[in-house]
HTML snippet that shows the backbone in 3Dmol.js (N, CA, C, O; Angstrom):
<script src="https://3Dmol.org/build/3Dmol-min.js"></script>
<div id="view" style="width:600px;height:400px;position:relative"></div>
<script>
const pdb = `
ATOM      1  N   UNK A   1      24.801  17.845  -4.329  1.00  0.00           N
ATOM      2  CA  UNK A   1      23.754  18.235  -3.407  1.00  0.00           C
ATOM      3  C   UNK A   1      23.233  19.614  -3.802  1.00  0.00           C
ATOM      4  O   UNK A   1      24.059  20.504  -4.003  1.00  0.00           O
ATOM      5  N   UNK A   2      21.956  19.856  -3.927  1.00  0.00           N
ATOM      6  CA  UNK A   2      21.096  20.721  -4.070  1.00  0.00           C
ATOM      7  C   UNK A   2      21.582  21.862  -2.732  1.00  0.00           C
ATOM      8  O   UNK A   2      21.454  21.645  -1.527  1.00  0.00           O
ATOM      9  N   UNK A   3      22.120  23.013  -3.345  1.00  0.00           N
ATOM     10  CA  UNK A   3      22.231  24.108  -1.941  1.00  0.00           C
ATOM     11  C   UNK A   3      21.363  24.839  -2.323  1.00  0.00           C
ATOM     12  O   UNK A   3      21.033  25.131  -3.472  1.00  0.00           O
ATOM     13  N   UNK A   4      20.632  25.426  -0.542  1.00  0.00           N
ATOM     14  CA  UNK A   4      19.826  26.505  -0.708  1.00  0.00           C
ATOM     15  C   UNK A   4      18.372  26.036  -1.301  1.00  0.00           C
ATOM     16  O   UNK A   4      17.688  26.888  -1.867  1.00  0.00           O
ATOM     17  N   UNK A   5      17.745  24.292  -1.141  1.00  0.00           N
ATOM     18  CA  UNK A   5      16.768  23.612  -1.046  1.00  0.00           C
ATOM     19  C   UNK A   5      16.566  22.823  -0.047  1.00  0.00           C
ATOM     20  O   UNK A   5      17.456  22.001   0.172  1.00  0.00           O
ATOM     21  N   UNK A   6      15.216  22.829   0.952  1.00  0.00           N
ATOM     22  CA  UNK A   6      15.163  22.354   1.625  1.00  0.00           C
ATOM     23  C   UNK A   6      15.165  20.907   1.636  1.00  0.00           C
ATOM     24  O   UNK A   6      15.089  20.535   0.465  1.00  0.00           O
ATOM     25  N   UNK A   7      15.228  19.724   2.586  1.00  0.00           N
ATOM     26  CA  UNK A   7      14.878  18.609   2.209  1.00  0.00           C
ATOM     27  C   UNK A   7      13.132  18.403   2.085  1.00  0.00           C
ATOM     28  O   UNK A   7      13.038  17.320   1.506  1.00  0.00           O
ATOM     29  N   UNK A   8      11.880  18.855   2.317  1.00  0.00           N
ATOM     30  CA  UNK A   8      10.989  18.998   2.041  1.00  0.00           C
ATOM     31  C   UNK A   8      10.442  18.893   0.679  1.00  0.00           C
ATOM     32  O   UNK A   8       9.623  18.119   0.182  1.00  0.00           O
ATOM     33  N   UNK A   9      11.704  20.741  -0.194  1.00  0.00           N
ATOM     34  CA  UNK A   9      11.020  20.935  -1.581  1.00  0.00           C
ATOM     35  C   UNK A   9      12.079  19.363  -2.050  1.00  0.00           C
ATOM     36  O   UNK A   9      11.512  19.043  -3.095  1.00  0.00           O
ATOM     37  N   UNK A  10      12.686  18.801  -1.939  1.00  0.00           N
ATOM     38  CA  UNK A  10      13.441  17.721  -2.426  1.00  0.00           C
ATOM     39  C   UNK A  10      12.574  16.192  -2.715  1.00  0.00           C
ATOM     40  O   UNK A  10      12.783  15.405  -3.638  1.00  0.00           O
ATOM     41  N   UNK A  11      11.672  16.091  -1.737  1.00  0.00           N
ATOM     42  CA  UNK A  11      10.883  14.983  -1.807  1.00  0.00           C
ATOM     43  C   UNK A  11       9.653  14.973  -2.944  1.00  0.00           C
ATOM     44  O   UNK A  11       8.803  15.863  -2.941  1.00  0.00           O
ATOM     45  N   UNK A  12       9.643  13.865  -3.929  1.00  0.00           N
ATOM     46  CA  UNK A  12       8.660  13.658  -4.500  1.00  0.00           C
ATOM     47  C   UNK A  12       7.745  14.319  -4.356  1.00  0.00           C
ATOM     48  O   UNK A  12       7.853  15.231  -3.536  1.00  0.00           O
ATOM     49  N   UNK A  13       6.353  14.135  -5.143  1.00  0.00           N
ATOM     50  CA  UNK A  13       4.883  14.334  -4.802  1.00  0.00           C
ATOM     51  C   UNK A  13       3.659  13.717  -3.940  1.00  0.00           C
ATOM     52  O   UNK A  13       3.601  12.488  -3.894  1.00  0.00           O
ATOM     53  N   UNK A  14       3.041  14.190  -3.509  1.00  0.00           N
ATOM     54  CA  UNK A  14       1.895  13.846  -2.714  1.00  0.00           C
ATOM     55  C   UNK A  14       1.392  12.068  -3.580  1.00  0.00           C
ATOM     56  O   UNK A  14       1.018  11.923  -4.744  1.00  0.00           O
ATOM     57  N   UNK A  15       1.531  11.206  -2.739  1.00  0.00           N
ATOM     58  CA  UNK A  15       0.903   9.621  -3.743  1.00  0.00           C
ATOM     59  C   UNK A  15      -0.079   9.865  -3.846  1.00  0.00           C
ATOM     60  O   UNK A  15      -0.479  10.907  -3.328  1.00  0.00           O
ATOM     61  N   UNK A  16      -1.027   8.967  -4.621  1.00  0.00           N
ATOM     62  CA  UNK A  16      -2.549   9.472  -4.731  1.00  0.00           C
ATOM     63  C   UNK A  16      -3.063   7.743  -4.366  1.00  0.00           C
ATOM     64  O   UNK A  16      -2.913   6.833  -5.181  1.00  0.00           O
ATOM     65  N   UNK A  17      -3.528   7.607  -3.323  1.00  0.00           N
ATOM     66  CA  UNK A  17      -3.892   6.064  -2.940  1.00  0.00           C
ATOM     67  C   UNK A  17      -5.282   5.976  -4.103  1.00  0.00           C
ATOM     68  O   UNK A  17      -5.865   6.990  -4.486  1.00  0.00           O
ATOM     69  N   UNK A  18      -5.625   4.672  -4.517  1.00  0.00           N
ATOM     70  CA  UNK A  18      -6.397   4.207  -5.370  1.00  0.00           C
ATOM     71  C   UNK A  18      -7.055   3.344  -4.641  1.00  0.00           C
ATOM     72  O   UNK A  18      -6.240   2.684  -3.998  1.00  0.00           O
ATOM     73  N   UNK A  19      -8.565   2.897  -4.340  1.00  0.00           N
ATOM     74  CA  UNK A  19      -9.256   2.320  -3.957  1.00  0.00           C
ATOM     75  C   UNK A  19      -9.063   1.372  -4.890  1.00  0.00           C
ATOM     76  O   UNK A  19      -8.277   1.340  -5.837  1.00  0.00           O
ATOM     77  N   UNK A  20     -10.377   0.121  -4.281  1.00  0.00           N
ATOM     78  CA  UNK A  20     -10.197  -1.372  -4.865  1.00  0.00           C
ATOM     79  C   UNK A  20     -11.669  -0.805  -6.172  1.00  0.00           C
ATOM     80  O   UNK A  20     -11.993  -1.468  -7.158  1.00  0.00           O
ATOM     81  N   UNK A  21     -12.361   0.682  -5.707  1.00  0.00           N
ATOM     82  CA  UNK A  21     -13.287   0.869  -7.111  1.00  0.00           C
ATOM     83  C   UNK A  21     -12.775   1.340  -8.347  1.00  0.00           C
ATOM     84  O   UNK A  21     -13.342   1.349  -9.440  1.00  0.00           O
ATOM     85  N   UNK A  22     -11.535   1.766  -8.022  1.00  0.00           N
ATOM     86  CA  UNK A  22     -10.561   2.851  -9.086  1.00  0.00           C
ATOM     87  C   UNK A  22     -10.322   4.184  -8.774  1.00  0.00           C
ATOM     88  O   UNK A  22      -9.461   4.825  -9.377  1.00  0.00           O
ATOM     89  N   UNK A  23     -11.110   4.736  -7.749  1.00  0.00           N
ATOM     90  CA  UNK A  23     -11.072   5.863  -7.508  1.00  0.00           C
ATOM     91  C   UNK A  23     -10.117   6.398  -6.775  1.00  0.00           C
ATOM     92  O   UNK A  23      -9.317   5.553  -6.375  1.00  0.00           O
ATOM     93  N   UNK A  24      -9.826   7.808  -6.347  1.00  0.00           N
ATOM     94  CA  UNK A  24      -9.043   7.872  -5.516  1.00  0.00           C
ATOM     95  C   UNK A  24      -9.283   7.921  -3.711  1.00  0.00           C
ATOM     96  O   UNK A  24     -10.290   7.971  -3.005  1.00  0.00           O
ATOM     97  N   UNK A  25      -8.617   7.901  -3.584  1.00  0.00           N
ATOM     98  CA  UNK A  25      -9.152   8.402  -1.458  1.00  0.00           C
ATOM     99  C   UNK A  25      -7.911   9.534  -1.342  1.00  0.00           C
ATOM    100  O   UNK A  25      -6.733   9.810  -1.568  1.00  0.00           O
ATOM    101  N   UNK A  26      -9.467  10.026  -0.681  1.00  0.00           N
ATOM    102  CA  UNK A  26      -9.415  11.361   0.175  1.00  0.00           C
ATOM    103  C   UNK A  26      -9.951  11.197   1.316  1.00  0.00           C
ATOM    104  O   UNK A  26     -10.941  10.528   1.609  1.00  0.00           O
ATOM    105  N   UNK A  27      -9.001  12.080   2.231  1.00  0.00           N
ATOM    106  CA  UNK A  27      -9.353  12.145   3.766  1.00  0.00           C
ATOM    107  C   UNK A  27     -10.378  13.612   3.981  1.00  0.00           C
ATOM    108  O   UNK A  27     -10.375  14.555   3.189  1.00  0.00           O
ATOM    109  N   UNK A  28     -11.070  13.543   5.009  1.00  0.00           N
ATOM    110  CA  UNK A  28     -12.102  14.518   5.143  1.00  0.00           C
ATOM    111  C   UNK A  28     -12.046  14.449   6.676  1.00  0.00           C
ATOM    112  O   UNK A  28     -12.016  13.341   7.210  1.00  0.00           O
ATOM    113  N   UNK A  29     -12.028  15.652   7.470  1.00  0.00           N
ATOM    114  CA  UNK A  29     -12.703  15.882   8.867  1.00  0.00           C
ATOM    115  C   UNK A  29     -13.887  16.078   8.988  1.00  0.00           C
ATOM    116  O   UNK A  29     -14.457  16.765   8.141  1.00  0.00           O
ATOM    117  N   UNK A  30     -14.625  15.507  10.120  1.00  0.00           N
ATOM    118  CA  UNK A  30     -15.732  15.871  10.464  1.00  0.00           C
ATOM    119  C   UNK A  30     -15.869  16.470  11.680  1.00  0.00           C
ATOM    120  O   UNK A  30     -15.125  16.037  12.559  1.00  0.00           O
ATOM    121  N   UNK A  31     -16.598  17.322  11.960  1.00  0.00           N
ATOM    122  CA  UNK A  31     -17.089  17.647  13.508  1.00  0.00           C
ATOM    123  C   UNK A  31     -18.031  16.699  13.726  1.00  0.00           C
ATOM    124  O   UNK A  31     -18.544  16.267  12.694  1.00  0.00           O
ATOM    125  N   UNK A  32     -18.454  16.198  14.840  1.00  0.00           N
ATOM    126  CA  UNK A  32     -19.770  15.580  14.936  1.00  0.00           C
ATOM    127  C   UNK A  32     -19.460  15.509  16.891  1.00  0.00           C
ATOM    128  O   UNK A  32     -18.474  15.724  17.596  1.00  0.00           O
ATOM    129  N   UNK A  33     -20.646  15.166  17.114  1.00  0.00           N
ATOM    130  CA  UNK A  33     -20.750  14.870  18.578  1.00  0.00           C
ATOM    131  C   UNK A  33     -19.536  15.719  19.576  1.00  0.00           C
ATOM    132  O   UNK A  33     -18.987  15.380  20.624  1.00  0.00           O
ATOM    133  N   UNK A  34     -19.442  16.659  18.929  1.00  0.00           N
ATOM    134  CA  UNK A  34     -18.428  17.153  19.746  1.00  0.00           C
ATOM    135  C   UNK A  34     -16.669  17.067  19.813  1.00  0.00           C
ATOM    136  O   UNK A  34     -15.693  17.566  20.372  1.00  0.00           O
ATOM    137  N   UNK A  35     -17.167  15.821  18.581  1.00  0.00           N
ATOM    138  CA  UNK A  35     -15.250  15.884  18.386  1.00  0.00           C
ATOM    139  C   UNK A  35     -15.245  15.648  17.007  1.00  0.00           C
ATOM    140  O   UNK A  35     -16.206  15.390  16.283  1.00  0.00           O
ATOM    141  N   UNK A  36     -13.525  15.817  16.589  1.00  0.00           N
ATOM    142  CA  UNK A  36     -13.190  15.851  15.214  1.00  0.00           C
ATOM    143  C   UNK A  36     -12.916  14.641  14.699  1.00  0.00           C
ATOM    144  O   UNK A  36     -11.997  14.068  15.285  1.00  0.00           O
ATOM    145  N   UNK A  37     -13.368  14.098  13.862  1.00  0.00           N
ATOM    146  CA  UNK A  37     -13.548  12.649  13.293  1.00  0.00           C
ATOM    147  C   UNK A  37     -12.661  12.745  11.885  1.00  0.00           C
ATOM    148  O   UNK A  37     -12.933  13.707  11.167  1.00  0.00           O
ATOM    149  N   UNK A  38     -11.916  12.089  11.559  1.00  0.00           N
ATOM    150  CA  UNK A  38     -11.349  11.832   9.792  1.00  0.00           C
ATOM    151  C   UNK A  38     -11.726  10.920   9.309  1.00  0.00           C
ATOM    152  O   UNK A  38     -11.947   9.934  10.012  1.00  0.00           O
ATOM    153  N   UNK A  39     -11.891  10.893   8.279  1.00  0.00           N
ATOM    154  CA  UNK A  39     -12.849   9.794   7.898  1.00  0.00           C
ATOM    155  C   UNK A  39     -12.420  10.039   6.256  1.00  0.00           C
ATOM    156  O   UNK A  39     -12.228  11.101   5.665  1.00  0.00           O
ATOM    157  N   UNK A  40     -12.348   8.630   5.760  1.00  0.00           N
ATOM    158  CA  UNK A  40     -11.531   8.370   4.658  1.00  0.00           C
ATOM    159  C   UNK A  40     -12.526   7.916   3.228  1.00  0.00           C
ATOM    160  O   UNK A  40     -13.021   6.789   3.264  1.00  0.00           O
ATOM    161  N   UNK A  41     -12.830   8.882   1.873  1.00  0.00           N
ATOM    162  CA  UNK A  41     -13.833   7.945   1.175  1.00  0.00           C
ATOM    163  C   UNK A  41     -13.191   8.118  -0.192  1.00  0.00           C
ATOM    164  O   UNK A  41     -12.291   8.868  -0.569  1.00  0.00           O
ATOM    165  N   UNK A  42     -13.800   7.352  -0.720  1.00  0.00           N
ATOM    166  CA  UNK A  42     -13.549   7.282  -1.962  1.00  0.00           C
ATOM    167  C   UNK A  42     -14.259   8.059  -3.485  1.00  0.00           C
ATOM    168  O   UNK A  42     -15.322   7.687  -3.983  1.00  0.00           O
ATOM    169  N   UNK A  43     -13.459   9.097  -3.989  1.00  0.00           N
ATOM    170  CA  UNK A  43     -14.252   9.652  -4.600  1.00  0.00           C
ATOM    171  C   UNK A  43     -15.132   9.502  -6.020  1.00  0.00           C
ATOM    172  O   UNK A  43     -15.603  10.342  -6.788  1.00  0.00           O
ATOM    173  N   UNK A  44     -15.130   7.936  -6.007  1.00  0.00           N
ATOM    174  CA  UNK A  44     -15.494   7.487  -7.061  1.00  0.00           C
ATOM    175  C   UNK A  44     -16.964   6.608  -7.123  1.00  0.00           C
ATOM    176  O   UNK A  44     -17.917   6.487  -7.893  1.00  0.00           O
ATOM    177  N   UNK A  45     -16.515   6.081  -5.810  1.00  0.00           N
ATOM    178  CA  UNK A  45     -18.094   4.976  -5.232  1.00  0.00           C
ATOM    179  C   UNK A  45     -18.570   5.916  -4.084  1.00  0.00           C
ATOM    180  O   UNK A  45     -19.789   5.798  -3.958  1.00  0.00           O
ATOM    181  N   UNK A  46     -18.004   6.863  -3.146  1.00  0.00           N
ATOM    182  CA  UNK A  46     -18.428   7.850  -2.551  1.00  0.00           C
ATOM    183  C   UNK A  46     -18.438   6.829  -0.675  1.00  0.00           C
ATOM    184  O   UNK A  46     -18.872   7.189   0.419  1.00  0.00           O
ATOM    185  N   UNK A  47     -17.776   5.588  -1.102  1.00  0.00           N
ATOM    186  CA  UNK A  47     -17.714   4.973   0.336  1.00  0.00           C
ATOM    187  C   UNK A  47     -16.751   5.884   0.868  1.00  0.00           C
ATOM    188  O   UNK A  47     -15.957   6.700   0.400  1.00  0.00           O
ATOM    189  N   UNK A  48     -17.298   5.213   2.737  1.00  0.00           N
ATOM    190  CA  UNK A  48     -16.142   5.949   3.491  1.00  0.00           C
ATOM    191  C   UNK A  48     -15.869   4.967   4.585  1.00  0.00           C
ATOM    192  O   UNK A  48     -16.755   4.255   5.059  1.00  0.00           O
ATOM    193  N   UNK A  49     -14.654   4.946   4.964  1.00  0.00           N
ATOM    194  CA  UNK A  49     -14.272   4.301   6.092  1.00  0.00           C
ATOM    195  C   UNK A  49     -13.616   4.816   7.432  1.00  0.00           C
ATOM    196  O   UNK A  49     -13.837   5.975   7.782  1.00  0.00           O
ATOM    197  N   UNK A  50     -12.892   4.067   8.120  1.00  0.00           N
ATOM    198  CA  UNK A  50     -12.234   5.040   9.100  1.00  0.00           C
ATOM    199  C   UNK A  50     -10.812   5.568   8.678  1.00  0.00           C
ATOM    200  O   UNK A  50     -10.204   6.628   8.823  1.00  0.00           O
ATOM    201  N   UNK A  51     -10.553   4.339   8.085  1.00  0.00           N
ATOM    202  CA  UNK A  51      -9.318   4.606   7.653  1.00  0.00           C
ATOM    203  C   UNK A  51      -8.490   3.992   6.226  1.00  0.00           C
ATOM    204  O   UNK A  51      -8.617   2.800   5.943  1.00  0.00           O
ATOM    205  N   UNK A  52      -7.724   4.820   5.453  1.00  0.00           N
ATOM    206  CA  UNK A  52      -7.438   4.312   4.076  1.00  0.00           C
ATOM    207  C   UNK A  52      -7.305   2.818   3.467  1.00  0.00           C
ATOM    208  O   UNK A  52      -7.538   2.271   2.389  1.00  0.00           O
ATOM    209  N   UNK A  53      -6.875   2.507   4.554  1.00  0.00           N
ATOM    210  CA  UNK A  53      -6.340   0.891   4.173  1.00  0.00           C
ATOM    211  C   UNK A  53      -7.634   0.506   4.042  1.00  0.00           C
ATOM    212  O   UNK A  53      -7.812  -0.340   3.166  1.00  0.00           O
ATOM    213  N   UNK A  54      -8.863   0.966   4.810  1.00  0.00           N
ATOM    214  CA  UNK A  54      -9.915  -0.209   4.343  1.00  0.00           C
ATOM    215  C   UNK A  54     -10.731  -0.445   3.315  1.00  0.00           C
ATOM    216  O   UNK A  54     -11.529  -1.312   2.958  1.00  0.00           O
ATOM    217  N   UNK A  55     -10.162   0.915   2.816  1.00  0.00           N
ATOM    218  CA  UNK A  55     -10.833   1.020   1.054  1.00  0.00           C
ATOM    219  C   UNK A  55     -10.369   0.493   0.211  1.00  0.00           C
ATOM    220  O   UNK A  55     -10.888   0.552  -0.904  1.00  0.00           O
ATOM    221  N   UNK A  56      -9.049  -0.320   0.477  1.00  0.00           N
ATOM    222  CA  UNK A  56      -7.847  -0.897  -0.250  1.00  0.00           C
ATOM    223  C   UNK A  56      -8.126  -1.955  -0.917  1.00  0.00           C
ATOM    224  O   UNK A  56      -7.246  -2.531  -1.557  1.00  0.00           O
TER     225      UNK A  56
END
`;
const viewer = $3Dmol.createViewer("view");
viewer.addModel(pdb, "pdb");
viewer.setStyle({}, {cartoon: {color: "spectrum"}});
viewer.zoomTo();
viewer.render();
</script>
């Protein structure tokens, strides 16, 4: 066992989800109408959805 590392720095890297265009997805906030919206696109075809899975 790793002493004096958290279990945090211990875990792998950030995954990088892949759309069905090749690209990757990224999440983005929006303000709009008064509230904060996330909203999920792809930085390759530039779609966006509500949420990751639907870029899948």
């Amino acid at each position: 066992m790793a002493a004096g590392i958290s279990k945090n720095a211990r875990r792998e890297g950030e995954k990088v989800l892949t759309s069905r265009w090749g690209g990757a997805i990224k999440m983005k906030s929006v303000f709009e109408n008064g509230k904060l919206r996330h909203i999920a696109y792809c930085e390759k075809s530039g779609n966006t959805a509500r949420k990751p899975k639907d870029l899948m």
